[in-house]
N, CA, C and O atoms as CSV, one atom per row, in Angstrom:
chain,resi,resn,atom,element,x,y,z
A,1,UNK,N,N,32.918,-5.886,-10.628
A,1,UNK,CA,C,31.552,-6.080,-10.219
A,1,UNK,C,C,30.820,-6.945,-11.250
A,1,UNK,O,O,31.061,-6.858,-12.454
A,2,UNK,N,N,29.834,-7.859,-10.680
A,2,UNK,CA,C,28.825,-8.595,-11.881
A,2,UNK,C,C,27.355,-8.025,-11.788
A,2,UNK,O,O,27.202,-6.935,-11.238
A,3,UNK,N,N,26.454,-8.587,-12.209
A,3,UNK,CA,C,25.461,-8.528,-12.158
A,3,UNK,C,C,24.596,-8.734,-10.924
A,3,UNK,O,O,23.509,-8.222,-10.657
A,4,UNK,N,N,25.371,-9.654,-10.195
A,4,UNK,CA,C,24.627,-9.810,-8.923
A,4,UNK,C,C,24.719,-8.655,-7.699
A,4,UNK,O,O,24.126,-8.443,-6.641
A,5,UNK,N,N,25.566,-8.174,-8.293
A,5,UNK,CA,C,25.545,-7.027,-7.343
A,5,UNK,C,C,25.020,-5.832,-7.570
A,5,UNK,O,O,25.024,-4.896,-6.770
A,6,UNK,N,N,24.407,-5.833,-9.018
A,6,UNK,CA,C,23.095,-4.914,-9.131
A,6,UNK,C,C,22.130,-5.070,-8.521
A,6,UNK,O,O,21.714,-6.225,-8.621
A,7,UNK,N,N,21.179,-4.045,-7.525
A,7,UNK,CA,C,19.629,-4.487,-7.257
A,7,UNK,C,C,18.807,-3.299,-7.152
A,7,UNK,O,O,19.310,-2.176,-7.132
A,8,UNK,N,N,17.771,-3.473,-7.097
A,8,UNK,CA,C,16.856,-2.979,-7.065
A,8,UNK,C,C,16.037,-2.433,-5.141
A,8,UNK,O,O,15.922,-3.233,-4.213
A,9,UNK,N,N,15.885,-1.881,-5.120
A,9,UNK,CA,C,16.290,-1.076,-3.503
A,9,UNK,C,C,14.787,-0.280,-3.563
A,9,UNK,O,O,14.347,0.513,-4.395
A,10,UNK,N,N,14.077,-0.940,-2.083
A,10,UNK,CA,C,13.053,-0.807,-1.990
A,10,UNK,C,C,13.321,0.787,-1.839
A,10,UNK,O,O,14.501,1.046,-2.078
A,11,UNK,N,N,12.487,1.995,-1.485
A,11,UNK,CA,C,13.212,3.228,-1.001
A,11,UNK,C,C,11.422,3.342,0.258
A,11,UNK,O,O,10.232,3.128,0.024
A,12,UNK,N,N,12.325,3.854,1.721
A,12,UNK,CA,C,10.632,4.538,1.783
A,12,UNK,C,C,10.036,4.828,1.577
A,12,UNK,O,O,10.101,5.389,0.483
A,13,UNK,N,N,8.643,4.854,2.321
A,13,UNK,CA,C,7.044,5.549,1.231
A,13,UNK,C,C,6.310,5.602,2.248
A,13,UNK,O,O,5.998,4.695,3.020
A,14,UNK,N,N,6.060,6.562,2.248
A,14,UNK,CA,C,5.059,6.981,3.274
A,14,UNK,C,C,3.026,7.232,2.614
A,14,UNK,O,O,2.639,8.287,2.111
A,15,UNK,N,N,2.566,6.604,2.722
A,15,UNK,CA,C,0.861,6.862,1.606
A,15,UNK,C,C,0.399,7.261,2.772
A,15,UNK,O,O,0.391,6.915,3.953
A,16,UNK,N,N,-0.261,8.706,1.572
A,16,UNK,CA,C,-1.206,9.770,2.598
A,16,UNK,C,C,-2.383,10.140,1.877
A,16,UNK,O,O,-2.092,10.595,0.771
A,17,UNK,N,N,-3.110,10.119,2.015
A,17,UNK,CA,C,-4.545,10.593,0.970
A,17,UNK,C,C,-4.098,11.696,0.350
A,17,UNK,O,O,-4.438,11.795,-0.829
A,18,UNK,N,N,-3.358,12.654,0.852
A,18,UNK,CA,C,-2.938,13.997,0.236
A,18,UNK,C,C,-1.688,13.730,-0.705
A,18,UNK,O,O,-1.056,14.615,-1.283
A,19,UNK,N,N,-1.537,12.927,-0.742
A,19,UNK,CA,C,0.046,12.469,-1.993
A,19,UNK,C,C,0.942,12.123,-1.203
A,19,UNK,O,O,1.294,12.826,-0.256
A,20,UNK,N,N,1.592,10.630,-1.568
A,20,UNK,CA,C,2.593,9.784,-1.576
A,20,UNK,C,C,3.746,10.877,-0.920
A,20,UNK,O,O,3.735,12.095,-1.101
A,21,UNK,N,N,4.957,9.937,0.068
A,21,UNK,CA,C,6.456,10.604,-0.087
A,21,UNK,C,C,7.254,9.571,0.114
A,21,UNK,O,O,7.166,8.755,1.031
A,22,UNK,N,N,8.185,9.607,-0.905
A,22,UNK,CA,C,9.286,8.604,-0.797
A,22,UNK,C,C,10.585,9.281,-0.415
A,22,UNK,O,O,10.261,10.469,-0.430
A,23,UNK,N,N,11.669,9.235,-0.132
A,23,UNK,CA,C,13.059,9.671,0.110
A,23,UNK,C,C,14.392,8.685,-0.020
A,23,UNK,O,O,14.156,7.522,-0.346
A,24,UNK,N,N,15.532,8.999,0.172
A,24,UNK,CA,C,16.735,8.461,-0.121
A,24,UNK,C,C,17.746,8.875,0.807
A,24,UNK,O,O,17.676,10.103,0.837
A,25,UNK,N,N,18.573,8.514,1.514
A,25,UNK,CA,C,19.343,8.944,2.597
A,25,UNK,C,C,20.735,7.903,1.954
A,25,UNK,O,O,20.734,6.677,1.848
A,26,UNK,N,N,21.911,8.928,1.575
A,26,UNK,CA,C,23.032,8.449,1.465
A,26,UNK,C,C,23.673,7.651,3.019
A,26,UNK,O,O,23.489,8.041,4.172
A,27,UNK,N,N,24.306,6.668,2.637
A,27,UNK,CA,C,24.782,6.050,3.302
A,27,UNK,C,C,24.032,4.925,4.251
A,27,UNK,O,O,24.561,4.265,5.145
A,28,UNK,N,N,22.680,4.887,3.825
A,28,UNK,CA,C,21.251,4.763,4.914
A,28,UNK,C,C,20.802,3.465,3.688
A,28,UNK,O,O,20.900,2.240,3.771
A,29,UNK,N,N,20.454,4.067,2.931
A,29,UNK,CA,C,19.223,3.503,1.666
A,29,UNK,C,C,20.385,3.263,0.957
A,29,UNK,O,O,20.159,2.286,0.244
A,30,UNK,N,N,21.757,3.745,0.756
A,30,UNK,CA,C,22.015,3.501,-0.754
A,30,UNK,C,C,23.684,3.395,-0.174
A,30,UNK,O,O,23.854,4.288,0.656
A,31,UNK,N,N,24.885,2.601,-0.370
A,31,UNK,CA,C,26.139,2.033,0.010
A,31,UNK,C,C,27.146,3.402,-0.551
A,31,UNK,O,O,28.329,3.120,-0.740
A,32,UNK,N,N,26.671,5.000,-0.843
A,32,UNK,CA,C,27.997,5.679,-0.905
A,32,UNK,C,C,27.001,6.600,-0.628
A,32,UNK,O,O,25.786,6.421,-0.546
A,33,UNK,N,N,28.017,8.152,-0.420
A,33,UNK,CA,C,27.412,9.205,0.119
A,33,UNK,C,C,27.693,10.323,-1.892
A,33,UNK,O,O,28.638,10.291,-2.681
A,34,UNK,N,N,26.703,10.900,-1.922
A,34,UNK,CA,C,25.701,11.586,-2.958
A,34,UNK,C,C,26.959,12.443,-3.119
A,34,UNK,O,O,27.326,12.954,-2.061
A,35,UNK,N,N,27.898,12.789,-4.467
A,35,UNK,CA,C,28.193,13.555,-4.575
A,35,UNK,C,C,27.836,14.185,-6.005
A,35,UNK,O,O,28.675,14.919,-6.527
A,36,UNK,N,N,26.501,13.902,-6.728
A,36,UNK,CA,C,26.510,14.666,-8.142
A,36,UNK,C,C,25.017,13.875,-8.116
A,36,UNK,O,O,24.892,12.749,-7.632
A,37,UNK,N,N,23.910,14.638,-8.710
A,37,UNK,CA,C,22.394,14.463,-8.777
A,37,UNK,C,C,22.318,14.916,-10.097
A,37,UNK,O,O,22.644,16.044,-10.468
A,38,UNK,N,N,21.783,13.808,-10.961
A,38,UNK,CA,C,21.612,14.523,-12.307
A,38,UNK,C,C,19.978,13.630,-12.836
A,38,UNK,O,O,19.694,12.510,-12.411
A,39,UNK,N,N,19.140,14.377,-13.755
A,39,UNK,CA,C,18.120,13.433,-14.553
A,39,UNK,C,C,17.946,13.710,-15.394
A,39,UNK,O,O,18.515,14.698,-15.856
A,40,UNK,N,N,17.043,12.989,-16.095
A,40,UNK,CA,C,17.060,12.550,-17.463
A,40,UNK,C,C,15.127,12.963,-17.919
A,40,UNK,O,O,14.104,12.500,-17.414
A,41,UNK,N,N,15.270,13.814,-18.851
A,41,UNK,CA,C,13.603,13.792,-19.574
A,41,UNK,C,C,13.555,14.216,-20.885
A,41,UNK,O,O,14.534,14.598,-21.528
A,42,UNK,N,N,12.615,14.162,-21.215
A,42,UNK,CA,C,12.020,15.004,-22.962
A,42,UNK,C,C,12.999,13.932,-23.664
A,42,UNK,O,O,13.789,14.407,-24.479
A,43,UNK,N,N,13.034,12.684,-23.464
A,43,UNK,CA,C,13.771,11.666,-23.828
A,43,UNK,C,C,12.832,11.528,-25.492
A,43,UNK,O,O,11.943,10.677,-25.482
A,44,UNK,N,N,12.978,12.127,-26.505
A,44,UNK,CA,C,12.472,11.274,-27.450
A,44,UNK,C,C,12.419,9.987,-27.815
A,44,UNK,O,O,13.348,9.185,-27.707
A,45,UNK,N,N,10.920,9.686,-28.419
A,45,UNK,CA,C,10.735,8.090,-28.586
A,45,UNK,C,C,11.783,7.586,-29.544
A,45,UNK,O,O,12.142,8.316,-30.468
A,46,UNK,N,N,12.476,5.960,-29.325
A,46,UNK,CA,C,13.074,5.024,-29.786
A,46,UNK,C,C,14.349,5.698,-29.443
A,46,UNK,O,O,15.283,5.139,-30.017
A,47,UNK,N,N,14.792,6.895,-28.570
A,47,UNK,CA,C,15.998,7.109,-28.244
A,47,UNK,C,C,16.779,5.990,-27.042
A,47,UNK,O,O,16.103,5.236,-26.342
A,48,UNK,N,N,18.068,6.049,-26.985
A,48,UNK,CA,C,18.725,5.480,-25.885
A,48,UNK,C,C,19.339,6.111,-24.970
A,48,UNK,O,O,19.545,7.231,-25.437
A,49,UNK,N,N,19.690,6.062,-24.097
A,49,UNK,CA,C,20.466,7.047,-23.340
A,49,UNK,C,C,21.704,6.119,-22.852
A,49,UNK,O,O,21.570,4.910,-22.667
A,50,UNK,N,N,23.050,6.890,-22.644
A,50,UNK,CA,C,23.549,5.472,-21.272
A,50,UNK,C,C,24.807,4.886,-22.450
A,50,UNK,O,O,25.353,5.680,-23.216
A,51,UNK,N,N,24.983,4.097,-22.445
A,51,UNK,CA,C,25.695,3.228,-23.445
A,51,UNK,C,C,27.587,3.584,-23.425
A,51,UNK,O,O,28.313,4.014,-24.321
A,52,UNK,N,N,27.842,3.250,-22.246
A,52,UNK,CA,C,29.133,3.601,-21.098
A,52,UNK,C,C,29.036,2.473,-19.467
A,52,UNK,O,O,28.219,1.854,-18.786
A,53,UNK,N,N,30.222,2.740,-19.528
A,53,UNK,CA,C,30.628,2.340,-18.010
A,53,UNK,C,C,31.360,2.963,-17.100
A,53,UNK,O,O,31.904,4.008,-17.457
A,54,UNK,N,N,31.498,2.629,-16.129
A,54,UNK,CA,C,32.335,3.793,-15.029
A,54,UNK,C,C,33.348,3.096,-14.244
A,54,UNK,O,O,33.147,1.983,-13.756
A,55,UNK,N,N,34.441,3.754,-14.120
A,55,UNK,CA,C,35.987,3.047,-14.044
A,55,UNK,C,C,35.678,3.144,-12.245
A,55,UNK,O,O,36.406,2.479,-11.509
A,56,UNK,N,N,34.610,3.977,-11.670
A,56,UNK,CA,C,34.975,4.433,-10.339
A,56,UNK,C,C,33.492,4.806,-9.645
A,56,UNK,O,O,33.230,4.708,-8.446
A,57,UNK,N,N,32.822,5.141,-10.435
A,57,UNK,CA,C,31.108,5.959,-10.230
A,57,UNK,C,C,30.161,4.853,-10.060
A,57,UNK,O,O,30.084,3.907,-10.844
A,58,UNK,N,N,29.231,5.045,-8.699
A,58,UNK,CA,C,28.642,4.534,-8.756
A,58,UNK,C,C,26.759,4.950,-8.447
A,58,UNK,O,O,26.538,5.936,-7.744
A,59,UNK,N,N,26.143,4.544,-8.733
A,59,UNK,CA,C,24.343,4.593,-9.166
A,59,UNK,C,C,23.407,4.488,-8.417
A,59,UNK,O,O,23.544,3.441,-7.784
A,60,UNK,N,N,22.541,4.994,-8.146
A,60,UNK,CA,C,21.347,4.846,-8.013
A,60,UNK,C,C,19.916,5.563,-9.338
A,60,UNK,O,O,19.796,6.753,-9.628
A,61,UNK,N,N,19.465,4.965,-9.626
A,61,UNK,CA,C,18.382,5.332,-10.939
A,61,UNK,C,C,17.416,5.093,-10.461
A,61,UNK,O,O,16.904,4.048,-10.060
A,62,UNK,N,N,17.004,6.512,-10.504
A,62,UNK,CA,C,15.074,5.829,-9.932
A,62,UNK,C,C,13.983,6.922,-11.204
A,62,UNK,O,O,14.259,8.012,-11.706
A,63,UNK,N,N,12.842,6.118,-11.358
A,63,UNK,CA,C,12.074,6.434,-12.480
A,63,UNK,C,C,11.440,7.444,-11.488
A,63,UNK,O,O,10.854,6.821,-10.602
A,64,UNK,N,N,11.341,8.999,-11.306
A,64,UNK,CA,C,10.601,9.608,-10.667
A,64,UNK,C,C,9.302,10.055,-11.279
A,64,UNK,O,O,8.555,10.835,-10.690
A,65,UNK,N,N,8.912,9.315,-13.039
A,65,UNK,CA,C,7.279,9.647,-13.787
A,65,UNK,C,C,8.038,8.844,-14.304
A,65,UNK,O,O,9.266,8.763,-14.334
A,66,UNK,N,N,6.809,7.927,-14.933
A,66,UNK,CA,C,6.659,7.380,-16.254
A,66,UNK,C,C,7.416,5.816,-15.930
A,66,UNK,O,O,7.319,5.169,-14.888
A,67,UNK,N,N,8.303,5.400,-17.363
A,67,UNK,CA,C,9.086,4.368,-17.108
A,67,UNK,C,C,10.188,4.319,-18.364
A,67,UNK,O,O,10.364,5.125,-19.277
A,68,UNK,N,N,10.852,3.074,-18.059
A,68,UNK,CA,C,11.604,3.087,-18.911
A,68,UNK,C,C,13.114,1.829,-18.299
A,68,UNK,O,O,13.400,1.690,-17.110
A,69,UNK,N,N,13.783,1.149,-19.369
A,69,UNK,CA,C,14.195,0.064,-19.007
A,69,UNK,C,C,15.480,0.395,-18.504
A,69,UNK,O,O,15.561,1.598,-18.253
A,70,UNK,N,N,16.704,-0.369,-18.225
A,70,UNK,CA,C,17.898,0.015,-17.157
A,70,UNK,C,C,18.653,-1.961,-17.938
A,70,UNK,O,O,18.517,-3.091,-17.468
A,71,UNK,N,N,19.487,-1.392,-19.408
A,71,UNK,CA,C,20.212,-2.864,-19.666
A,71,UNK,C,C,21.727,-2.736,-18.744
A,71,UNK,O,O,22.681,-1.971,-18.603
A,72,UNK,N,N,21.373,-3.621,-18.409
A,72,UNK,CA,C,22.928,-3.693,-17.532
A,72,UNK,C,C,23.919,-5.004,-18.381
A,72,UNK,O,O,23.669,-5.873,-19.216
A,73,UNK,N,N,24.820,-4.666,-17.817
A,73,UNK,CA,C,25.721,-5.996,-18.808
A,73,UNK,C,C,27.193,-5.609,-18.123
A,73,UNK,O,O,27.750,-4.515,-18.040
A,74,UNK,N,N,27.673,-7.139,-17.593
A,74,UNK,CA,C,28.603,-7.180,-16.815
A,74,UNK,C,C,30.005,-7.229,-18.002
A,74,UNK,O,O,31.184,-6.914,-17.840
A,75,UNK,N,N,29.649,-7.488,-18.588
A,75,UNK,CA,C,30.734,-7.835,-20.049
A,75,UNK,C,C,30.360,-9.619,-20.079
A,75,UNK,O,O,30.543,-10.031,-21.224
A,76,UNK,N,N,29.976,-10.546,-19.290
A,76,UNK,CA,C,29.863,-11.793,-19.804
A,76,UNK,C,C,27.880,-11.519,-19.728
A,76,UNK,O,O,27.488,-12.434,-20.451
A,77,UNK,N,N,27.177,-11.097,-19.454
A,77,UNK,CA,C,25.866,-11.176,-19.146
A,77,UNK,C,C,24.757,-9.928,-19.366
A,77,UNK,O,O,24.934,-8.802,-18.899
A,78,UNK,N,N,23.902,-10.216,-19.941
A,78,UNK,CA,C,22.904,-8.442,-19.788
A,78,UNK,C,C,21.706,-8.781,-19.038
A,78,UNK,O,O,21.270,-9.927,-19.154
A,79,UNK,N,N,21.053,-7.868,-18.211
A,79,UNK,CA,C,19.873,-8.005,-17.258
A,79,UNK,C,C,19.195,-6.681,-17.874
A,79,UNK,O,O,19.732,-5.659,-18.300
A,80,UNK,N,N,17.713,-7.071,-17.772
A,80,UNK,CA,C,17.192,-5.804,-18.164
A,80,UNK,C,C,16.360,-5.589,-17.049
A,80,UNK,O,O,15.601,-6.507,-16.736
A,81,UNK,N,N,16.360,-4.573,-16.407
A,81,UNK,CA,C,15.406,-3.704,-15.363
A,81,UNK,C,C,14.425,-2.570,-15.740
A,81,UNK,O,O,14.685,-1.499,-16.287
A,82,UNK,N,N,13.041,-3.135,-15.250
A,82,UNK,CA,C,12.424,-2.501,-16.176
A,82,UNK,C,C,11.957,-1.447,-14.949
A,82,UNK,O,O,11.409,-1.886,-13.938
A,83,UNK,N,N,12.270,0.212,-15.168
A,83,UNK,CA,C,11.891,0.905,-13.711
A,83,UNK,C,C,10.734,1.781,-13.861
A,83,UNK,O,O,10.850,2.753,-14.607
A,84,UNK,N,N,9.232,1.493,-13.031
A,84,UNK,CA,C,8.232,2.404,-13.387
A,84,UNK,C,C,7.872,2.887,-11.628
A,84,UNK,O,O,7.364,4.008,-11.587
A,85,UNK,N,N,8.016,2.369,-10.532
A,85,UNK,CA,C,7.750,3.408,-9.641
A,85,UNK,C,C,9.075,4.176,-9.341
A,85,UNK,O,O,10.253,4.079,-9.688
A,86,UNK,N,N,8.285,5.033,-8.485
A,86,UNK,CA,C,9.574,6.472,-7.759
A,86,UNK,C,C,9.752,5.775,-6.278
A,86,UNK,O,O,10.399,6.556,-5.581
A,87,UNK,N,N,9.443,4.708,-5.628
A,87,UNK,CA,C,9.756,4.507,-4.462
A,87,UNK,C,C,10.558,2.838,-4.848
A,87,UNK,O,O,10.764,2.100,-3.885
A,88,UNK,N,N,10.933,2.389,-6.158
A,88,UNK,CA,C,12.149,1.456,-6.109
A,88,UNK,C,C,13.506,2.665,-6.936
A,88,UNK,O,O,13.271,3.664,-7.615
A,89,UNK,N,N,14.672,2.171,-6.606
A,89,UNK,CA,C,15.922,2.280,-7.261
A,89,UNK,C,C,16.646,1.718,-7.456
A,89,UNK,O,O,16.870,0.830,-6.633
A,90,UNK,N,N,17.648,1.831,-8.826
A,90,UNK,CA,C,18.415,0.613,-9.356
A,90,UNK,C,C,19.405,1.046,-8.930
A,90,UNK,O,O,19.640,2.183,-9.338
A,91,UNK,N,N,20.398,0.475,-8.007
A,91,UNK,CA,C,21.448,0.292,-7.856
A,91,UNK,C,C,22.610,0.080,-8.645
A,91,UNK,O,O,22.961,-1.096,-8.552
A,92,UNK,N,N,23.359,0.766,-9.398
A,92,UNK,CA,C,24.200,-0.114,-10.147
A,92,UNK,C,C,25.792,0.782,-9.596
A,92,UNK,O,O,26.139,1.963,-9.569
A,93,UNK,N,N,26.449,-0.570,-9.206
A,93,UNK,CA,C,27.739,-0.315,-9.109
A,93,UNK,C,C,29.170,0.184,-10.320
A,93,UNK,O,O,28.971,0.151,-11.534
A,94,UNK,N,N,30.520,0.611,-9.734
A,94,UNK,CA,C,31.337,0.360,-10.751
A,94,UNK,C,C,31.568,-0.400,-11.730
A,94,UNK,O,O,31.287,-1.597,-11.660
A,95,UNK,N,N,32.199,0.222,-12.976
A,95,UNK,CA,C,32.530,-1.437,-13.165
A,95,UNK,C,C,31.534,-2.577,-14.436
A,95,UNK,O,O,31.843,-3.608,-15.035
A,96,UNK,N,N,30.190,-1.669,-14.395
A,96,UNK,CA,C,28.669,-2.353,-15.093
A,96,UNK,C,C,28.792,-1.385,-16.290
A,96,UNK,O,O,29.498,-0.378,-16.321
A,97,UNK,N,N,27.882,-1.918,-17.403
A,97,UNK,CA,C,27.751,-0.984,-18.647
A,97,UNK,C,C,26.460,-0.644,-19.062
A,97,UNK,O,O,25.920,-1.597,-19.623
A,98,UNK,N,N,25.626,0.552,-18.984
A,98,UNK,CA,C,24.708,0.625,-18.614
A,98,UNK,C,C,23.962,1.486,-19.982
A,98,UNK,O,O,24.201,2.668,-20.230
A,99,UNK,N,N,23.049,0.635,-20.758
A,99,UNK,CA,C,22.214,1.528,-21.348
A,99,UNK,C,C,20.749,1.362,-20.541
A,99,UNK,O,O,20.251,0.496,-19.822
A,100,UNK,N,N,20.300,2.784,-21.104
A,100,UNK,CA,C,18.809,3.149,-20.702
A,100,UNK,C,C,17.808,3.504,-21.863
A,100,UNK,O,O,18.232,4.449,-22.529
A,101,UNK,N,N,16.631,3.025,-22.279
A,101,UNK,CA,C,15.675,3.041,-23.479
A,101,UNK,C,C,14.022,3.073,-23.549
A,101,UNK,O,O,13.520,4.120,-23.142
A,102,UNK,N,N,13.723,2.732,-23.705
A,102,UNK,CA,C,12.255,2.532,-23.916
A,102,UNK,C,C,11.543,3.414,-23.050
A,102,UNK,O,O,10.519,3.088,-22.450
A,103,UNK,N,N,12.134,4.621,-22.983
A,103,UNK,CA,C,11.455,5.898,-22.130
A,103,UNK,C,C,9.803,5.746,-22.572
A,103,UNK,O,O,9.384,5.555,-23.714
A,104,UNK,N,N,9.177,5.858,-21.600
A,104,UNK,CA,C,7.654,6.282,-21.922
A,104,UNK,C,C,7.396,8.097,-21.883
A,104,UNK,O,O,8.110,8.893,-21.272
A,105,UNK,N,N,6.468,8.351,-22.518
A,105,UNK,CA,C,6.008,10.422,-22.570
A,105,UNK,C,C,6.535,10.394,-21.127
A,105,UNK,O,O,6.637,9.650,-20.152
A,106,UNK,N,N,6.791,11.548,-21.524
A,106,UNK,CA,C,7.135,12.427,-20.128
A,106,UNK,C,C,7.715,11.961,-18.742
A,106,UNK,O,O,7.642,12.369,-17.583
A,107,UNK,N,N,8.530,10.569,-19.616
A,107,UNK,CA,C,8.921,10.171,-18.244
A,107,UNK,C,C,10.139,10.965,-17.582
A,107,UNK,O,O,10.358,12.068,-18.083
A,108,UNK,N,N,11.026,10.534,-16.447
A,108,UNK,CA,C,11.729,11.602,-15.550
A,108,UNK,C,C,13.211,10.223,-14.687
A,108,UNK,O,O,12.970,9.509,-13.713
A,109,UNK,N,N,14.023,10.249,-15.142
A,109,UNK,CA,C,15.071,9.789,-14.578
A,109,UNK,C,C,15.864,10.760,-13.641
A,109,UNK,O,O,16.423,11.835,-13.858
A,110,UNK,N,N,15.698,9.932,-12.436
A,110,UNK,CA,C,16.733,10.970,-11.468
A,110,UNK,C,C,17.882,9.921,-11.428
A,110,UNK,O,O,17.681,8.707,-11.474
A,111,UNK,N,N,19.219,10.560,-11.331
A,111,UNK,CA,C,20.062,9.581,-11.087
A,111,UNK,C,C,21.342,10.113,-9.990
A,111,UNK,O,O,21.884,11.214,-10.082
A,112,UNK,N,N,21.653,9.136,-9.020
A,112,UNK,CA,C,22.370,9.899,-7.551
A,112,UNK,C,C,23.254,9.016,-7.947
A,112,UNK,O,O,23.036,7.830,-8.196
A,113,UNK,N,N,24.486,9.716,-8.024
A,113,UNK,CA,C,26.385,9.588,-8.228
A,113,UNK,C,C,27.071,9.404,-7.517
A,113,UNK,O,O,27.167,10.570,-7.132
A,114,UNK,N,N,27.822,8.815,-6.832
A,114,UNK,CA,C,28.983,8.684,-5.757
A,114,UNK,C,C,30.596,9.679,-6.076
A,114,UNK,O,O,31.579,9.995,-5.406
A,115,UNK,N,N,29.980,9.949,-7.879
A,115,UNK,CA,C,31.817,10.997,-8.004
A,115,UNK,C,C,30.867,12.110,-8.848
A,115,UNK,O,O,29.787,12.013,-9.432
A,116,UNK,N,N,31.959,13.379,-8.583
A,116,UNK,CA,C,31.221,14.490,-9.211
A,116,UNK,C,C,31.573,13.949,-10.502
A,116,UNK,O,O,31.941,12.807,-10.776
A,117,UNK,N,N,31.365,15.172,-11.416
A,117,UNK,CA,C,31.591,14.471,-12.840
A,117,UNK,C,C,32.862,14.534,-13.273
A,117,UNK,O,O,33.553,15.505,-12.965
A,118,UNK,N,N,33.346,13.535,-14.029
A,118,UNK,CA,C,34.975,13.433,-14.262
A,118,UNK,C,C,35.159,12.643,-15.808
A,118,UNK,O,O,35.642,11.511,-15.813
A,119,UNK,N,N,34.871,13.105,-16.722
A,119,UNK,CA,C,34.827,12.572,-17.851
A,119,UNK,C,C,36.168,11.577,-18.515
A,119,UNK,O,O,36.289,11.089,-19.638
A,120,UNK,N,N,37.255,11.508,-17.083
A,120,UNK,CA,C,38.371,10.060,-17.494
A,120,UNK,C,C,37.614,8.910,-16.812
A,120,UNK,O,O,38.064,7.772,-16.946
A,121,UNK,N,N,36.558,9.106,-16.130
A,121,UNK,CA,C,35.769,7.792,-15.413
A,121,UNK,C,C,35.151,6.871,-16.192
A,121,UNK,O,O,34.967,5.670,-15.996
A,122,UNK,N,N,34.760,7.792,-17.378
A,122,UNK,CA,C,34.154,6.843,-18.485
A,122,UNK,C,C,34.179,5.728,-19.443
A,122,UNK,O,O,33.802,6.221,-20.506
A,123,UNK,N,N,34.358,4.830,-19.568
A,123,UNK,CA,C,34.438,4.040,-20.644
A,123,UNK,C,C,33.597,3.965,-21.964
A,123,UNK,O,O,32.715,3.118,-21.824
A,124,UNK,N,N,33.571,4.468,-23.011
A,124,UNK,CA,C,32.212,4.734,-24.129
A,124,UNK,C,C,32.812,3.269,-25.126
A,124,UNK,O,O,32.150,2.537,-25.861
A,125,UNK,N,N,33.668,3.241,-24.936
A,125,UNK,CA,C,34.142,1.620,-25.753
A,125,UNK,C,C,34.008,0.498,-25.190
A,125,UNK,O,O,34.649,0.203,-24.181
A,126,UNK,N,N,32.852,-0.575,-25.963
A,126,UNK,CA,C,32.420,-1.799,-25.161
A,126,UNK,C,C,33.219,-2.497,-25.268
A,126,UNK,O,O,33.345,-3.286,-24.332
A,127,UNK,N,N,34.438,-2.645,-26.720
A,127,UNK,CA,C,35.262,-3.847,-26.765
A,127,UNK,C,C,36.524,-3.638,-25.160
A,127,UNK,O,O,37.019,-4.519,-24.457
A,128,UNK,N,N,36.696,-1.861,-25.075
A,128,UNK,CA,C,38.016,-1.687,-24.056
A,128,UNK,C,C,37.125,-1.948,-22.849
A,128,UNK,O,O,37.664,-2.629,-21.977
A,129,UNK,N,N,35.675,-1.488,-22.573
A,129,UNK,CA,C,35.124,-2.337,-21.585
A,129,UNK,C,C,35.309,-3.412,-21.055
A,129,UNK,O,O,35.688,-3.465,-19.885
A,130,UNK,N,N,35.075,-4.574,-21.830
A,130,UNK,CA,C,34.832,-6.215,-21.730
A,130,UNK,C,C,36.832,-6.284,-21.702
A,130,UNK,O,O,37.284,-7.103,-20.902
A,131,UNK,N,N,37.632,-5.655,-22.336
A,131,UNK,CA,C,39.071,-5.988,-22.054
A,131,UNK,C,C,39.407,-5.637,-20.510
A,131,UNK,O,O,40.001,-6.340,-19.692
A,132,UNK,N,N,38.888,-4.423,-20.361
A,132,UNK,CA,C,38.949,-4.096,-18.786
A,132,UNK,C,C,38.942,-4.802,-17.678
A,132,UNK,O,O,39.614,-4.862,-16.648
A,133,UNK,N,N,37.551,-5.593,-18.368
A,133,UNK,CA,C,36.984,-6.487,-17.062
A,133,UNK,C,C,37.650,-7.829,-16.825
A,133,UNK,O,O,37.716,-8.484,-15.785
A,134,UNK,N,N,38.217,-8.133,-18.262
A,134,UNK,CA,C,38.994,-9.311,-18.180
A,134,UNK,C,C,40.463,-9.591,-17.522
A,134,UNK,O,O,40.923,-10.589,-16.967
A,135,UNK,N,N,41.022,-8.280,-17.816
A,135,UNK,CA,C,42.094,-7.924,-17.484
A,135,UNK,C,C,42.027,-7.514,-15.803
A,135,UNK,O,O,43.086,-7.479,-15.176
A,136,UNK,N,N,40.896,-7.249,-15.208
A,136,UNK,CA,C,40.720,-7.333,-13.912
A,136,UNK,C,C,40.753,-5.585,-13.295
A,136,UNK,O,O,40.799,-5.070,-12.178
A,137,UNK,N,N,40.715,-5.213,-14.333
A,137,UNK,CA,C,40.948,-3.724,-13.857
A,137,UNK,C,C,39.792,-2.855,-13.416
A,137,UNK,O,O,39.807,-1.745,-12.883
A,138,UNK,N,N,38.644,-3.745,-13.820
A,138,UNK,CA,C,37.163,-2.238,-13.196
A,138,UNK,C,C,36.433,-3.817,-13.042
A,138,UNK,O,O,35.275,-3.926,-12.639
């Protein structure tokens, strides 16, 4: 996968004087069906989160409060996504290396998985990363 096949994914929204609703429908809004829901908060300032890739897993990240950035990097390229509403989501496929940073207070990362959790999916090494990708394997 490259970079271009990261995006950013409008999500419904419904505006009501009584408070906003947005939603997400696997297979509908987002190219795999939901098998692991996890998020992210009480992120202390100048922390990072993220800083891995996935041999098989794939993303959706949506800022549900606050904000905070989404570096992607294909192994030749980095894009930075900067995510502050709850009705966009970042898409990111297999294959991408993904840190997350510049959390604002109290912000709130939800993030929807395509594999439950499987800790051989991971890649935490950028050099066996970028060999990966060259070698054609993720």
């Amino acid at each position: 996968m490259v970079l271009s096949d990261c995006k950013v994914l409008e999500l419904p929204k419904f505006l009501d004087e009584r408070g906003n609703l947005s939603f997400v429908e696997q297979l509908n809004h987002i190219p795999f069906e939901i098998k692991r829901t996890y998020w992210l908060y009480d992120v202390p300032g100048g922390e990072c989160r993220g800083g891995h890739a996935y041999k098989d897993n794939q993303e959706l990240i949506i800022a549900l409060s606050g904000s905070f950035d989404v570096v992607l990097n294909d192994g030749t390229e980095k894009k930075v996504f900067h995510l502050n509403r709850s009705y966009y989501g970042l898409y990111v496929p297999k294959g991408i290396w993904r840190e997350m940073e510049n959390f604002s207070t109290n912000s709130l990362a939800l993030v929807l998985s395509s594999t439950k959790y499987d800790e051989s999916d991971y890649i935490y090494d950028y050099d066996e990363f970028v060999k990966l990708k060259c070698d054609g394997k993720i």
